[in-house]
C-alpha positions in Angstrom: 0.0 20.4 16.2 -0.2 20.5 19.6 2.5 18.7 21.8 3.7 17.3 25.4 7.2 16.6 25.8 6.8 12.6 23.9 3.2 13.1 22.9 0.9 15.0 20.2 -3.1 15.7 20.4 -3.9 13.9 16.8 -6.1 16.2 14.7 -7.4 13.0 12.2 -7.9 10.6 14.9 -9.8 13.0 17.6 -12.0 14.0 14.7 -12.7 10.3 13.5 -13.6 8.6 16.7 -14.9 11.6 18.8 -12.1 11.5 22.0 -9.6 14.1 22.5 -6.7 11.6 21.4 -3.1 11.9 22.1 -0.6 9.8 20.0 3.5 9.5 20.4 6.5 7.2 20.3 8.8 6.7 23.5 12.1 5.0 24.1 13.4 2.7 27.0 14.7 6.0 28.7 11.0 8.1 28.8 9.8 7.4 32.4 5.7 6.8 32.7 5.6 9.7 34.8 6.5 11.6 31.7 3.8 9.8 29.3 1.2 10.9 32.4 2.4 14.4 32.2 1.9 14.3 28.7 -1.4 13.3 29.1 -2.5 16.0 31.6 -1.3 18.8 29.4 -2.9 17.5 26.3 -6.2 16.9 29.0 -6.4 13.6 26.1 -9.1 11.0 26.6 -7.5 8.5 24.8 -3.3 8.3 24.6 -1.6 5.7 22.5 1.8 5.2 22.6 4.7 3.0 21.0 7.9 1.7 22.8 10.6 -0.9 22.2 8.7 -4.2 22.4 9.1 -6.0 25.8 9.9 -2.1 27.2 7.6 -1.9 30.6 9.1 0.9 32.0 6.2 3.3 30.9 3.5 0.3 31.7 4.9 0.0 35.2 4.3 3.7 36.5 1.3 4.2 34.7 -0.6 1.3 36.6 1.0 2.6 39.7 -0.8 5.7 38.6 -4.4 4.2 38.5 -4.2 4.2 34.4 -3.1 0.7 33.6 -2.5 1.0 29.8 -4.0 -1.7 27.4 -1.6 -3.7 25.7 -3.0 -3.1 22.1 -0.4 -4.6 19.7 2.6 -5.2 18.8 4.1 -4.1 15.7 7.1 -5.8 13.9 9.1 -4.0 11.2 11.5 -5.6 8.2 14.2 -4.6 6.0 15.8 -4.9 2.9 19.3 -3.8 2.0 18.5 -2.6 -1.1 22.1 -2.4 -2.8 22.5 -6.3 -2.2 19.2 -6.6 -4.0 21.2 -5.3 -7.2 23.9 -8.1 -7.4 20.6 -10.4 -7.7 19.3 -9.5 -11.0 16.2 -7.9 -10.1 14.3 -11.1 -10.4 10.9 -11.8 -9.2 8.3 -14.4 -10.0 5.7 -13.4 -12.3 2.2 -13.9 -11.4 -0.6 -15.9 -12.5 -2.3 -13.5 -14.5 -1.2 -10.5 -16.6 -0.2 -7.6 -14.3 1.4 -4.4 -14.0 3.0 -1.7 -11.9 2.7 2.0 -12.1 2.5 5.1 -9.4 -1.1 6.2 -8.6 -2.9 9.2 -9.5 -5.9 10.8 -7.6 -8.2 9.2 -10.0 -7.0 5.6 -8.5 -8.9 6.7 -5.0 -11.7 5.4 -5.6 -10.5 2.0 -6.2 -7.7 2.1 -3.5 -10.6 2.8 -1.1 -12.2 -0.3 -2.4 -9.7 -2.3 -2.1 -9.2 -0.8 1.7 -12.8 -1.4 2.6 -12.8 -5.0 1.6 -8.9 -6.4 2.1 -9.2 -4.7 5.8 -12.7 -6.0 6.5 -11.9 -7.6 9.4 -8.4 -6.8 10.2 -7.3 -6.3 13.6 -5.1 -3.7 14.8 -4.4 -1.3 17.6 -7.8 0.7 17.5 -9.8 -2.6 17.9 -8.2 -3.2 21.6 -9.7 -0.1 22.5 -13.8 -0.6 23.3 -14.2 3.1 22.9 -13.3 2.9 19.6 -16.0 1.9 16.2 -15.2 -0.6 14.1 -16.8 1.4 11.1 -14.3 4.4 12.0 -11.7 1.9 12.2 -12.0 1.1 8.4 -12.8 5.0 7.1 -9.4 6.0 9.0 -7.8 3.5 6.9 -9.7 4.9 3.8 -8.2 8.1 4.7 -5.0 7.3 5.6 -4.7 5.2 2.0 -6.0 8.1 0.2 -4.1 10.9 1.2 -1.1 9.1 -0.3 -2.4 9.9 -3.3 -2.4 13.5 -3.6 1.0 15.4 -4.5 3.3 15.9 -2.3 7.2 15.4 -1.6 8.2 12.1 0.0 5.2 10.7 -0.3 3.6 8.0 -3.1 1.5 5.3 -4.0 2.0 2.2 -6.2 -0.7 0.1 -7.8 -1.0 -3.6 -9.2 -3.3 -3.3 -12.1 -4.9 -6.3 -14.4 -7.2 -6.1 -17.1 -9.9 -5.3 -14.5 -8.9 -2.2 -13.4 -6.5 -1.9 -10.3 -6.4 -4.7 -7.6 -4.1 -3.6 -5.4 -1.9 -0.2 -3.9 1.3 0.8 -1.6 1.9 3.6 -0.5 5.3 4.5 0.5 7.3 7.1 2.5 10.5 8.1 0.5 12.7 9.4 3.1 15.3 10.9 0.5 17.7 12.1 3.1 18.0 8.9 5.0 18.1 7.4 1.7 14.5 4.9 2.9 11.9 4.2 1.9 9.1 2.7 4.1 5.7 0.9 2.6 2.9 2.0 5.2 -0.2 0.6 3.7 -0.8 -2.2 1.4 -3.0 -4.5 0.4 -4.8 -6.8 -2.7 -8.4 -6.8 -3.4 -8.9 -10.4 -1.3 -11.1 -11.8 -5.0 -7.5 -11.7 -6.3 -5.4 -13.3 -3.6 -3.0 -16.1 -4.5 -2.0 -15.3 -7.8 1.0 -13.4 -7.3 0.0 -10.0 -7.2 0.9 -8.8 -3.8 4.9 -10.6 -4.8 4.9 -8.5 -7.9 4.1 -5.2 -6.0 6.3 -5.9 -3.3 9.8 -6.9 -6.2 8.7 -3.9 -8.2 8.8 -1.6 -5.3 12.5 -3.7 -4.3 13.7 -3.4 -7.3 12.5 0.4 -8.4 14.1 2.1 -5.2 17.1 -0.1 -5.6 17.6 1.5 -9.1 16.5 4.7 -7.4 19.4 4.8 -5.2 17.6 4.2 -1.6 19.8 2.2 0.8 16.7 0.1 2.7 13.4 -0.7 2.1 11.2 -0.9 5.7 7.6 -2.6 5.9 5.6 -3.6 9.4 2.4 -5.7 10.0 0.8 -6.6 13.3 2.9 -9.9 14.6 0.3 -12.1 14.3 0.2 -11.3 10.5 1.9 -14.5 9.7 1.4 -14.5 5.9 2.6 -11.5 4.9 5.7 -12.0 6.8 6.2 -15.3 5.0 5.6 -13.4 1.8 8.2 -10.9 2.7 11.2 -13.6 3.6 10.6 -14.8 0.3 11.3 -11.6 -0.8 14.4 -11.3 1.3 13.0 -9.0 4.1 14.8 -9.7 7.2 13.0 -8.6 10.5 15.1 -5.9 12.6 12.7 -4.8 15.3 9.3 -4.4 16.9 7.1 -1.6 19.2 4.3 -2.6 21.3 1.0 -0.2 21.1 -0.7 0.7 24.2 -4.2 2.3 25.3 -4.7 4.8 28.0 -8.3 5.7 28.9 -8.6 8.6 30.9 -9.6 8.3 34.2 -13.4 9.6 33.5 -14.0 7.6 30.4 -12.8 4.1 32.3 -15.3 5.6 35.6 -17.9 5.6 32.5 -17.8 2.1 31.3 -17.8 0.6 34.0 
């Protein structure tokens, strides 16, 4: 990997969309001039960067710069305290249909990238503020991301929702043993299946299998102006804690290019 002081050159992401892309996460104390530096060093087309939502310190001195960043999302997370889930009972509705709950293997890929190609079809988030960026390399860096969960490794899983016709849905989760979390990344129901209780039965399995597991909070995010699934979550008893806008910055020759 290599790094600036806040930011990273992003192996996957220059490869999918073609740009020398630089990706990081900053605080309210990381001055633009620093993001900019970063930039430089890197020499990145593209750099996308998180900060505290409502945080315009970076935004400020990077316009002043000649690189006004593009506002791309905003990103809100939620939480569960999972021991307080115990003293419930573990309860959670039970769908509409006959349904279970088991980890993933790498033979679920092919149907988790199904379900990714067809429940994201359409989904908007950070890359699609960009105009560099394709819409079709949008959805295969989802694919990606989804599928790599699959594979063996430590701290990371996936979970799928299976009916009599196969699976219809997947989360995959970073288990962050050592901070005792554990944060869903990516999830999603085939939309054929949608409103029969599916996506609530993942989501209380999960609750209730890393409350048993010892984990202290559960973490999930979604794009703010995913209103459903937050709904879903409050139901659940997800409470949100905090939010990062995404931002966009085009290099100086690429926004000369388009315009």
């Amino acid at each position: 990997m290599i790094d600036g002081g806040h930011l990273h050159l992003s192996v996957p992401d220059s490869t999918r969309f073609g740009y020398r892309i630089a990706r990081g996460q900053v605080d309210e104390t990381v001055a633009g001039e620093e993001v900019l530096a970063d930039i430089e060093k890197l020499r990145a087309d593209i750099a996308i960067f998180r900060c505290p939502a409502g945080c315009l310190r970076q935004v400020r001195s990077l316009v002043e710069s000649g690189l006004p960043p593009i506002h791309a999302d905003t990103l809100v997370y939620y939480r569960c305290d999972l021991p307080a889930r115990l003293d419930t009972g573990l309860r959670g509705p039970a769908p509409d249909v006959p349904a279970s709950v088991r980890r993933a293997t790498l033979d679920d890929g092919v149907a988790i990238a199904g379900i990714v190609r067809s429940g994201f079809d359409g989904y908007r988030n950070h890359y699609h503020a960009n105009p560099l960026l394709r819409e079709q390399d949008i959805i295969e860096g989802y694919i990606e991301w989804a599928r790599s969960y699959t594979r063996p490794q430590t701290g990371k899983c996936t979970w799928v929702v299976e009916t009599e016709r196969g699976v219809v849905g997947f989360a995959t989760c970073g288990e962050y043993s050592g901070q005792r979390e554990v944060e869903i990344v990516l999830n999603a129901v085939d939309p054929t299946h949608n409103g029969k209780g599916l996506y609530s039965l993942l989501l209380h399995s999960l609750l209730n299998h890393y409350a048993c597991s010892g984990f202290d909070t559960l973490a999930i995010s979604t794009q703010v102006w995913n209103y459903k699934v937050q709904r879903v979550w409050m139901r659940c008893g997800l409470l949100m804690s905090h939010a990062f806008d995404t931002y966009h910055v085009n290099s100086r020759h690429l926004c000369r290019g388009n315009t």
